[in-house]
C-alpha positions in Angstrom: 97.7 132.4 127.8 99.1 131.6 124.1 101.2 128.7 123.9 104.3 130.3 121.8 105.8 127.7 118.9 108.6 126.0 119.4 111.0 126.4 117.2 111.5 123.2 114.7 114.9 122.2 113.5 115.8 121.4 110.4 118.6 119.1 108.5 120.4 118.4 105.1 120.7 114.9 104.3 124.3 114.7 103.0 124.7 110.7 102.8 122.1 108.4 102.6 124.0 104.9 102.7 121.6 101.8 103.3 118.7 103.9 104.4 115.8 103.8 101.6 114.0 106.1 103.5 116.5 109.2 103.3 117.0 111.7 99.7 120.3 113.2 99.8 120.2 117.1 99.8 116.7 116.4 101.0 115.6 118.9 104.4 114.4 116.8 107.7 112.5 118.3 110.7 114.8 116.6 113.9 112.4 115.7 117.0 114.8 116.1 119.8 115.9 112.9 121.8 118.5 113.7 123.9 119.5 110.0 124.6 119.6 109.0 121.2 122.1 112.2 120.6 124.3 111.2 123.4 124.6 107.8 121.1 125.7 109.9 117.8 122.1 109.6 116.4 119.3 111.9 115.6 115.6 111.5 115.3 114.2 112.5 112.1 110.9 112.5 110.0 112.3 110.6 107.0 110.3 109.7 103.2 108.4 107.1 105.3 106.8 109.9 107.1 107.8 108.4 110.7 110.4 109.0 112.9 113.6 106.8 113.0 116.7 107.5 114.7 119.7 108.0 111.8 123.5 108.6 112.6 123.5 112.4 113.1 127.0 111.9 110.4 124.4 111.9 107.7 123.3 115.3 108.4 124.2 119.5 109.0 122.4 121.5 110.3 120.4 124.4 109.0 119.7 127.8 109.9 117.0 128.5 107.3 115.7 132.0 106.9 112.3 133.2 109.4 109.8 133.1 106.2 110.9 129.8 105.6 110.5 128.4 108.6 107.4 129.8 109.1 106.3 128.6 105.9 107.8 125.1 106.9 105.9 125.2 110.5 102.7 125.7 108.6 102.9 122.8 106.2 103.1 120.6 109.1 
């Protein structure tokens, strides 16, 4: 049986304020961590290419067209 893709999500940096590892109007792929979100934080690849947890206020998200995504999901 074929696993089906999980969706990924994606968000806009909008601030950026003593974190050297985040671009504003940059796109981040979240990695969900539901205790973290409980706490006002998200999980997010950032420039460093790792995952660190960042106050979800720095963010919105995106709802980015299918071809994008797909293009996005294949990149990684």
């Amino acid at each position: 049986m074929e696993r089906e893709a999980k969706k990924k999500v994606f968000v806009l940096c909008i601030e950026n304020r003593h974190c050297d590892d985040l671009e504003k109007r940059k796109l981040y792929q979240v990695i969900p961590d539901d205790e973290a979100a409980k706490e006002g934080y998200l999980r997010v690849i950032d420039e460093s290419g790792e995952d660190y947890l960042y106050p979800e206020s720095y963010f919105v998200y995106v709802e980015l067209p299918r071809e994008a995504q797909e293009a996005l999901q294949a990149a990684t």
